[in-house]
Backbone and ligand atoms as CSV (ligand in chain L), in Angstrom:
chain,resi,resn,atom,element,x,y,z
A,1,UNK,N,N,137.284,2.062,-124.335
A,1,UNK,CA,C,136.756,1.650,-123.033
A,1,UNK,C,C,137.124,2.707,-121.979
A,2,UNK,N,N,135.892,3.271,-121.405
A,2,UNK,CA,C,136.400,4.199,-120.181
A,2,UNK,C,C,136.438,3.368,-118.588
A,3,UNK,N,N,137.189,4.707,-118.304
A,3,UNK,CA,C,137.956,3.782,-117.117
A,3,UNK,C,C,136.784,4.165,-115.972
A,4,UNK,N,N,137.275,4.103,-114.464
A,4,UNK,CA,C,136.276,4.000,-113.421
A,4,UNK,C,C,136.421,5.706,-113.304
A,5,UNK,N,N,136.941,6.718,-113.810
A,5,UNK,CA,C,137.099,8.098,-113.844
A,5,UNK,C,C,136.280,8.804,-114.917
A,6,UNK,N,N,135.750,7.827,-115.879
A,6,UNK,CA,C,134.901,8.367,-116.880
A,6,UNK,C,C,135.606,8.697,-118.375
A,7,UNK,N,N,136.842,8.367,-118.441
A,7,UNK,CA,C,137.891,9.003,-119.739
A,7,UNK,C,C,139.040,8.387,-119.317
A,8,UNK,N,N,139.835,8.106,-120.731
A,8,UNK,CA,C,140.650,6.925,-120.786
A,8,UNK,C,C,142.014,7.636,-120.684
A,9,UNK,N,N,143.437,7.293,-120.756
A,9,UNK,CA,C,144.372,7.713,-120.756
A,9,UNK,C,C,144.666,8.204,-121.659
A,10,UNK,N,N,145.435,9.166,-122.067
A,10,UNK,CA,C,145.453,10.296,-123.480
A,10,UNK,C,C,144.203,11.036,-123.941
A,11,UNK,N,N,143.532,10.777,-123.942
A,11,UNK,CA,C,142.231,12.002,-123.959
A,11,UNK,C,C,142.476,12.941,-123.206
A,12,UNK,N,N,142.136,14.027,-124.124
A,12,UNK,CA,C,142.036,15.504,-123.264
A,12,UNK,C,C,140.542,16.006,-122.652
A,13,UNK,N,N,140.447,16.399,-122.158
A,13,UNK,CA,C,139.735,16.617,-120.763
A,13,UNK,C,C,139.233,18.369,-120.699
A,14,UNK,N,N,138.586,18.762,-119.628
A,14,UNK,CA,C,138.650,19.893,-119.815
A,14,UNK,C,C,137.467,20.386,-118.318
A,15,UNK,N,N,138.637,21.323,-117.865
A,15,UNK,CA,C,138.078,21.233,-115.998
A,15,UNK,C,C,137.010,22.778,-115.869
A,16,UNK,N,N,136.077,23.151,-115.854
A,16,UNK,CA,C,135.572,24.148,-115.622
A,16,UNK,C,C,135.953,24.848,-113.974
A,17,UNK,N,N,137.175,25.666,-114.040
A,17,UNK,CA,C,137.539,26.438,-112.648
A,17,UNK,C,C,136.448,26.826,-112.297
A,18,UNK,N,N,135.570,27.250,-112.587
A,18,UNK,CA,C,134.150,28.369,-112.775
A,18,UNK,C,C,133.446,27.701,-112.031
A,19,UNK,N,N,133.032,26.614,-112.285
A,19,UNK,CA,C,131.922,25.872,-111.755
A,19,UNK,C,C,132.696,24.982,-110.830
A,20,UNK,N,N,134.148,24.375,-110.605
A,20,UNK,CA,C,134.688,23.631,-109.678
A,20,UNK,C,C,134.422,24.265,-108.159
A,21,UNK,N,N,134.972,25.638,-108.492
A,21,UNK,CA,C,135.083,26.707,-107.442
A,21,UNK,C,C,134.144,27.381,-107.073
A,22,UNK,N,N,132.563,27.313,-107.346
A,22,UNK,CA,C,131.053,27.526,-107.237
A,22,UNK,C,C,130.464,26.442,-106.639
A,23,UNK,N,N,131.188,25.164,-106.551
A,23,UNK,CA,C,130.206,24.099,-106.648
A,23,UNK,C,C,130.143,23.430,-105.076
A,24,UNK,N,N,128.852,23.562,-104.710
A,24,UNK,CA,C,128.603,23.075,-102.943
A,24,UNK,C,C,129.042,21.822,-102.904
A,25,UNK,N,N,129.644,21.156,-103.794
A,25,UNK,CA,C,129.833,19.747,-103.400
A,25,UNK,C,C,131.140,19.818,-102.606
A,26,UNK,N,N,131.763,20.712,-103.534
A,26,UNK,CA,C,133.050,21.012,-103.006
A,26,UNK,C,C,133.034,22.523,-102.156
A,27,UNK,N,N,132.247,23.226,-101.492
A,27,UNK,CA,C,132.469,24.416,-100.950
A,27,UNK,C,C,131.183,25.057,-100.293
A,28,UNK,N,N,131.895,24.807,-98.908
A,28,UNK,CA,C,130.425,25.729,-98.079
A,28,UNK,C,C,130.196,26.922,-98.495
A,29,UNK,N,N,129.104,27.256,-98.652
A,29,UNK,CA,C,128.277,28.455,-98.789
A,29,UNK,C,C,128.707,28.580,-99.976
A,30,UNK,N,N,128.883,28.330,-101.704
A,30,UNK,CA,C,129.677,28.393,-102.897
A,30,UNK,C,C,129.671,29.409,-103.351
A,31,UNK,N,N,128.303,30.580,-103.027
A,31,UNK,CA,C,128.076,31.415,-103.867
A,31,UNK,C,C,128.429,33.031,-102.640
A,32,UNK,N,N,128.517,32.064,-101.605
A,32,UNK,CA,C,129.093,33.749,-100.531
A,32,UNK,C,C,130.643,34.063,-100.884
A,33,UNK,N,N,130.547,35.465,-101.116
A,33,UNK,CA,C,131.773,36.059,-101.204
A,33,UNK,C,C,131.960,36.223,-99.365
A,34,UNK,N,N,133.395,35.072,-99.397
A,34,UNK,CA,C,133.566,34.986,-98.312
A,34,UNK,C,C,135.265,35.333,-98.085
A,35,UNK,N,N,135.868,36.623,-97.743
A,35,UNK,CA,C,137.018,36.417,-97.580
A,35,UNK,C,C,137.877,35.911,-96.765
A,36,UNK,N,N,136.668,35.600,-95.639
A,36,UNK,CA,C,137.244,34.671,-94.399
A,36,UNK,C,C,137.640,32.910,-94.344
A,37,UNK,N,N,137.102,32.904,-95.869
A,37,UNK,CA,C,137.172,31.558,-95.978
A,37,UNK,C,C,138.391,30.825,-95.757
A,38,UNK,N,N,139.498,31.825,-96.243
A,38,UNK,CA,C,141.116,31.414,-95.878
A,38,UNK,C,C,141.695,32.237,-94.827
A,39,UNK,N,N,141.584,31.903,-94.036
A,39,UNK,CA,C,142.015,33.277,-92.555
A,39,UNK,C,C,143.483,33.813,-93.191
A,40,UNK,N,N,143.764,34.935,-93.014
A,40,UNK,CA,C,144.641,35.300,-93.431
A,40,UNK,C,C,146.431,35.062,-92.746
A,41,UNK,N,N,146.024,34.243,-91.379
A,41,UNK,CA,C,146.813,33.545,-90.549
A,41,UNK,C,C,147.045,31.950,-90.784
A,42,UNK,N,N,146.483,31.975,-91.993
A,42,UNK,CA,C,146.285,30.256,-92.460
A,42,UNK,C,C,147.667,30.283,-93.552
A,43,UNK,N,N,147.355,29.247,-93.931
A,43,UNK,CA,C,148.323,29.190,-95.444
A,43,UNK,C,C,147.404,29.675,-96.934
A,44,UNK,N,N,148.527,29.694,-97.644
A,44,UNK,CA,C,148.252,30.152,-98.843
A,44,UNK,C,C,147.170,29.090,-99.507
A,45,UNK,N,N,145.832,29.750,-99.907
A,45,UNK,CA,C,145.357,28.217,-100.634
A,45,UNK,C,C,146.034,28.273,-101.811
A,46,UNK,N,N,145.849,26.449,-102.081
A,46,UNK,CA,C,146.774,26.017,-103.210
A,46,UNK,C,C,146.018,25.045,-103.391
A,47,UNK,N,N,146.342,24.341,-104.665
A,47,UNK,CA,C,145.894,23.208,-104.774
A,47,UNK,C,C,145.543,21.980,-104.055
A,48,UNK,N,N,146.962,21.939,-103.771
A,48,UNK,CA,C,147.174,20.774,-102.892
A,48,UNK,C,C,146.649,21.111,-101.646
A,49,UNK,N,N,146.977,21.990,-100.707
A,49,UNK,CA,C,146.124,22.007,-99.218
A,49,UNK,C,C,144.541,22.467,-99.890
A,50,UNK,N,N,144.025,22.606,-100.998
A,50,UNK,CA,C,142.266,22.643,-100.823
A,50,UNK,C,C,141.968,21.346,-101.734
A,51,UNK,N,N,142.963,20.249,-101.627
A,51,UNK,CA,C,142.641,18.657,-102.167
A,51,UNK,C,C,142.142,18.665,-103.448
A,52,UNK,N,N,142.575,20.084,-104.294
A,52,UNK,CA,C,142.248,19.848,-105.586
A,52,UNK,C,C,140.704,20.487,-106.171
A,53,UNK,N,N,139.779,21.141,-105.186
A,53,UNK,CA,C,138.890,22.128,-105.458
A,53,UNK,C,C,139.505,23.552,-105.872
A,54,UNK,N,N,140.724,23.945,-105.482
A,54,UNK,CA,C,140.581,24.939,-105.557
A,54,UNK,C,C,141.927,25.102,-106.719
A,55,UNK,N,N,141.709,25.649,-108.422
A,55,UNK,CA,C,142.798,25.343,-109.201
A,55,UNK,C,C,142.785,26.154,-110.075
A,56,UNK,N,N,142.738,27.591,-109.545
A,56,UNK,CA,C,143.079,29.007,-110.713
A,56,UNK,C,C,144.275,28.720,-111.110
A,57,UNK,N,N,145.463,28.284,-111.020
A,57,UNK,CA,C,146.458,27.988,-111.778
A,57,UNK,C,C,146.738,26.826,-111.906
A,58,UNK,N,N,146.205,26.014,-111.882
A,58,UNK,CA,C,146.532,24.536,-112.380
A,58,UNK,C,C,146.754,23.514,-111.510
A,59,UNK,N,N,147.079,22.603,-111.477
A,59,UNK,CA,C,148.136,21.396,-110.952
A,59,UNK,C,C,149.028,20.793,-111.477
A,60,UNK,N,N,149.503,20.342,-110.306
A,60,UNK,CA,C,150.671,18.810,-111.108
A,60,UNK,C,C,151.968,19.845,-111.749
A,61,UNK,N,N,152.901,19.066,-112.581
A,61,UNK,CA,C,153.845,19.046,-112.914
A,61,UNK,C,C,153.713,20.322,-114.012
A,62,UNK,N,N,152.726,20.761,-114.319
A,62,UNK,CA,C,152.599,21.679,-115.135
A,62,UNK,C,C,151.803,23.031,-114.727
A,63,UNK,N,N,151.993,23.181,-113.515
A,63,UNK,CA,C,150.894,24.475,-112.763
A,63,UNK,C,C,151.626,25.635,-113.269
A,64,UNK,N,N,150.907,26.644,-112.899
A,64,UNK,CA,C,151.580,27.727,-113.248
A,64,UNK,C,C,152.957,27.660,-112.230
A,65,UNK,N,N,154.075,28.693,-113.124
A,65,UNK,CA,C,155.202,28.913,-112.173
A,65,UNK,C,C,154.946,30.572,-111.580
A,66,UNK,N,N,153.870,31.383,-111.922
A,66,UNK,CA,C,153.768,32.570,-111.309
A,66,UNK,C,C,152.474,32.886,-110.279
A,67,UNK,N,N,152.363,31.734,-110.016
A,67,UNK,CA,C,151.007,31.926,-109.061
A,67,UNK,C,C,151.603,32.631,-107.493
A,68,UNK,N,N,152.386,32.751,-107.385
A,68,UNK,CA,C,152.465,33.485,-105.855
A,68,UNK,C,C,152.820,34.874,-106.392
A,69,UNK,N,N,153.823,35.113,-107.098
A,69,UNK,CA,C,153.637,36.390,-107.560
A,69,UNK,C,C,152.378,36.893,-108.262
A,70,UNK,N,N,151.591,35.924,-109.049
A,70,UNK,CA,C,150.352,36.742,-109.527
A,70,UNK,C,C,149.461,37.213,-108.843
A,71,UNK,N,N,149.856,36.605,-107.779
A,71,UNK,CA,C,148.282,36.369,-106.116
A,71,UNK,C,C,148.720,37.750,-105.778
A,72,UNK,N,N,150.244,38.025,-105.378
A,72,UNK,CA,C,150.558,38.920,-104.597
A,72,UNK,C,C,150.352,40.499,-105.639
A,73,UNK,N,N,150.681,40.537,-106.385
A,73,UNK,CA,C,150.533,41.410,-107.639
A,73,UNK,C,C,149.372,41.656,-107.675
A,74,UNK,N,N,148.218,41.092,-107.497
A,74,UNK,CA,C,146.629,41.387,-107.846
A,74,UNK,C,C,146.591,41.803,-106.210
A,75,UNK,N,N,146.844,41.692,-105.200
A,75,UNK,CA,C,146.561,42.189,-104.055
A,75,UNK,C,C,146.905,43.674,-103.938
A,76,UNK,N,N,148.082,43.884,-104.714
A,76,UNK,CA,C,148.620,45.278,-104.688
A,76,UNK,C,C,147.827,46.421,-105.490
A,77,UNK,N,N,147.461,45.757,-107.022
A,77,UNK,CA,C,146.441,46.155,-107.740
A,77,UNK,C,C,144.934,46.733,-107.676
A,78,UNK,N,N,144.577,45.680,-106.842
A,78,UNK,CA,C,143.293,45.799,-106.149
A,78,UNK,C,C,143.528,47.140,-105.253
A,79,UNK,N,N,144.273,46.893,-103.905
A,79,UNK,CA,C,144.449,48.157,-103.152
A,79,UNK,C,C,144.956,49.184,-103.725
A,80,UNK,N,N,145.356,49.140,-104.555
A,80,UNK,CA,C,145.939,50.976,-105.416
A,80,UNK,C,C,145.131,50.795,-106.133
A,81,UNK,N,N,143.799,50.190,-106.736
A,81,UNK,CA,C,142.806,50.626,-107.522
A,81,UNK,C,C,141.660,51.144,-106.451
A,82,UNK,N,N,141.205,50.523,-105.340
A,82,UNK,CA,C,140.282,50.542,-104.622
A,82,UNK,C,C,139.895,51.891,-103.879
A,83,UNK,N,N,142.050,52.516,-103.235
A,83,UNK,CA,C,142.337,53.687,-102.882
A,83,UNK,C,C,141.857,54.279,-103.433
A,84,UNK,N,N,142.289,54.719,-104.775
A,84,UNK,CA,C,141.718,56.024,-106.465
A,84,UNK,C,C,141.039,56.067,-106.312
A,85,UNK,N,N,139.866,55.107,-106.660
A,85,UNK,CA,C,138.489,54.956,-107.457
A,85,UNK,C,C,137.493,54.571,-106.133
A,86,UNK,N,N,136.297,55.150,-107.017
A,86,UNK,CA,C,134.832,54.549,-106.261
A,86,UNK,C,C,134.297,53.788,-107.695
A,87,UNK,N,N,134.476,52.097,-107.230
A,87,UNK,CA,C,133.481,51.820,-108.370
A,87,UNK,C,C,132.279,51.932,-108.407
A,88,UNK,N,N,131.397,51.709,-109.372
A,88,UNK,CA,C,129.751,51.573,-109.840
A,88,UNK,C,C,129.499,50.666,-110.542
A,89,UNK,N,N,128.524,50.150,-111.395
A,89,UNK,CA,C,127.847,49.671,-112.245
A,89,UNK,C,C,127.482,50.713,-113.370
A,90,UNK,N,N,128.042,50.962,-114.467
A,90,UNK,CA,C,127.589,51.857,-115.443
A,90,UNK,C,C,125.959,52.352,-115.674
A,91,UNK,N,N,125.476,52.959,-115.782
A,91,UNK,CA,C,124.090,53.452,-115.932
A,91,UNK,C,C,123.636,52.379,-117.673
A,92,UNK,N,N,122.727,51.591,-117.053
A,92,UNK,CA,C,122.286,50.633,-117.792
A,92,UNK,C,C,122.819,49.404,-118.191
A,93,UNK,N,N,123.667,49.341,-117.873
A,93,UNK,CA,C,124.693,47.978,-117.607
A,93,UNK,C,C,123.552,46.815,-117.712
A,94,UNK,N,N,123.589,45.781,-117.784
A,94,UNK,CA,C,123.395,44.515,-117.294
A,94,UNK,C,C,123.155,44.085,-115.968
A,95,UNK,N,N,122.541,43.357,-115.241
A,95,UNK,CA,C,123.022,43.265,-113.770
A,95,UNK,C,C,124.403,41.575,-113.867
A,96,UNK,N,N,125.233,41.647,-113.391
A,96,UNK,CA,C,125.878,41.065,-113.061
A,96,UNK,C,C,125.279,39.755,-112.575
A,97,UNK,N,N,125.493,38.577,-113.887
A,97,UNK,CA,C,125.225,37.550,-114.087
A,97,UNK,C,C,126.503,36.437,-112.940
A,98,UNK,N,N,125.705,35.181,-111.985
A,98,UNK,CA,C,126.414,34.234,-111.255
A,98,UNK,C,C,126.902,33.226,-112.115
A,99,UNK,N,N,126.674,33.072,-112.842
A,99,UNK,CA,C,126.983,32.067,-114.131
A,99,UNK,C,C,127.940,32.876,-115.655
A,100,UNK,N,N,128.347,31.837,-116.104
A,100,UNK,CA,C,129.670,32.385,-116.881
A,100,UNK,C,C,129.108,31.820,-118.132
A,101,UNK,N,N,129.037,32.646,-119.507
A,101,UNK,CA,C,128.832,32.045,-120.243
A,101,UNK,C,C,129.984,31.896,-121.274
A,102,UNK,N,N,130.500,30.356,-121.505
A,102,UNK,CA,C,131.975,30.142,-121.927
A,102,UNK,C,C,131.607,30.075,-123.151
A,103,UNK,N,N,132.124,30.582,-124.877
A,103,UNK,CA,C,132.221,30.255,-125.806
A,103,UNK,C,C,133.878,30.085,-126.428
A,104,UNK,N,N,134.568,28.925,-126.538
A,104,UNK,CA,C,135.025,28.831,-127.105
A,104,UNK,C,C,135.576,27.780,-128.326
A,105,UNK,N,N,136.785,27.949,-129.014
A,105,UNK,CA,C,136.675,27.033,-129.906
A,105,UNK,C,C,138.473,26.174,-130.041
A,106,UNK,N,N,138.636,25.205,-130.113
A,106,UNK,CA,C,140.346,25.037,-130.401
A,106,UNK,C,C,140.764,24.379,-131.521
A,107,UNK,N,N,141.644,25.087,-131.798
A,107,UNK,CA,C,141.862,24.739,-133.578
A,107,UNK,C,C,143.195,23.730,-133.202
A,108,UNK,N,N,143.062,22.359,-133.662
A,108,UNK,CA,C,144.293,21.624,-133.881
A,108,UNK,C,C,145.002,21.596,-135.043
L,1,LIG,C1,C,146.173,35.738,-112.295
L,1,LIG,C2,C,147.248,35.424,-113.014
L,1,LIG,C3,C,147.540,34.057,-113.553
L,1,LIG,C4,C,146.736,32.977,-113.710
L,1,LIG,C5,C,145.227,32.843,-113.361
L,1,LIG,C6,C,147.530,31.918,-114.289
L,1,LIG,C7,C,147.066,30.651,-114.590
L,1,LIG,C8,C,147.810,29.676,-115.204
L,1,LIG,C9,C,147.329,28.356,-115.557
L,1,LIG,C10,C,145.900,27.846,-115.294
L,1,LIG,C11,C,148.334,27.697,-116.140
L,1,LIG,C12,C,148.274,26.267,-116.705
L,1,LIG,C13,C,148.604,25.293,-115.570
L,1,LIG,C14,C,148.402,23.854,-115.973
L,1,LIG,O1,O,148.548,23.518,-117.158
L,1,LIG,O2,O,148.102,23.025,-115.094
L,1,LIG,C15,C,149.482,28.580,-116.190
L,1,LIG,C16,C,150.705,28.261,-116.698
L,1,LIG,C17,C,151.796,29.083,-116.689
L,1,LIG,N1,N,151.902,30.333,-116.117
L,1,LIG,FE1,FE,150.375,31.332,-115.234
L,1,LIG,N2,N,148.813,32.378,-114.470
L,1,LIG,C18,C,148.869,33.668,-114.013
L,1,LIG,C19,C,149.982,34.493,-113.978
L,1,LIG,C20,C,151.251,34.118,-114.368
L,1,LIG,C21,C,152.452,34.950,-114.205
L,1,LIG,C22,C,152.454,36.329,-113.541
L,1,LIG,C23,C,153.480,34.249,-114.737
L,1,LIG,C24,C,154.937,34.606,-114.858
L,1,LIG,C25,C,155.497,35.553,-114.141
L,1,LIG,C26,C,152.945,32.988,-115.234
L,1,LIG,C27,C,153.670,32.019,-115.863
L,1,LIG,C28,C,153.171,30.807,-116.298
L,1,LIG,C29,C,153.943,29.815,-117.033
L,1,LIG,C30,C,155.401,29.943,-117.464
L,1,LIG,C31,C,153.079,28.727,-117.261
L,1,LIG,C32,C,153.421,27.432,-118.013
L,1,LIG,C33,C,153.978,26.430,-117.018
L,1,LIG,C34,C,154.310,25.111,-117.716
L,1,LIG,O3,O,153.683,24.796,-118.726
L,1,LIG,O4,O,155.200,24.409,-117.220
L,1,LIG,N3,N,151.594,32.947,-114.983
L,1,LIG,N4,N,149.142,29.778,-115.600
């Protein structure tokens, strides 16, 4: 019997970040790359202050324990890659698909 959430207690579940964090239900403009979206005079988004739309590292009692260092680490990354390099699109590439196509499989 499912509950008023759609899935019962002990069932595993399975949250698409991809599409949570795309999705206008939960996010103005979903598909603008917007870096203003978190003023940089704001707080850190997190789970909890974006009520649970926003969950590259998880929630609850089991979130990641390196999400502020990973945030801050990819900021540093980015700017000492960005400095070096001029990126492109490889000559014949693909064009860069908005949609993710997930294949995977889990072995119990
Ligand atoms: C962009 C980088 C990273 C992403 C996107 C990421 C994402 C995640 C996610 C989604 C989980 C599962 C959370 C859950 O079950 O609710 C997790 C768990 C974990 N992460 Fe990360 N992570 C990153 C970097 C790191 C770094 C740098 C460290 C350590 C320095 C780290 C340590 C851990 C540990 C120890 C757990 C397991 C926590 C537990 O089960 O109690 N992660 N991470």
């Amino acid at each position: 019997m499912h509950t008023e959430y759609g899935f019962c207690r002990g069932e595993d579940i399975f949250i698409s970040v991809w599409n949570l964090h795309r999705s206008p239900k939960h996010w103005e403009d979903a598909d603008k790359f917007n870096p203003e979206r978190w003023p940089l005079d704001g707080p850190n988004p997190n789970e909890t202050n974006q009520n649970f739309s926003y969950l590259p590292f998880g929630g609850g009692p089991r979130k990641c324990v390196g999400d502020m260092f990973a945030t801050f680490e990819t900021v540093v990354a980015v700017a000492m890659l960005v400095r070096r390099f001029d990126f492109q699109l490889a000559l014949g590439a693909p064009p860069v698909s908005k949609y993710l196509q997930i294949e995977f499989w889990i072995h119990f």
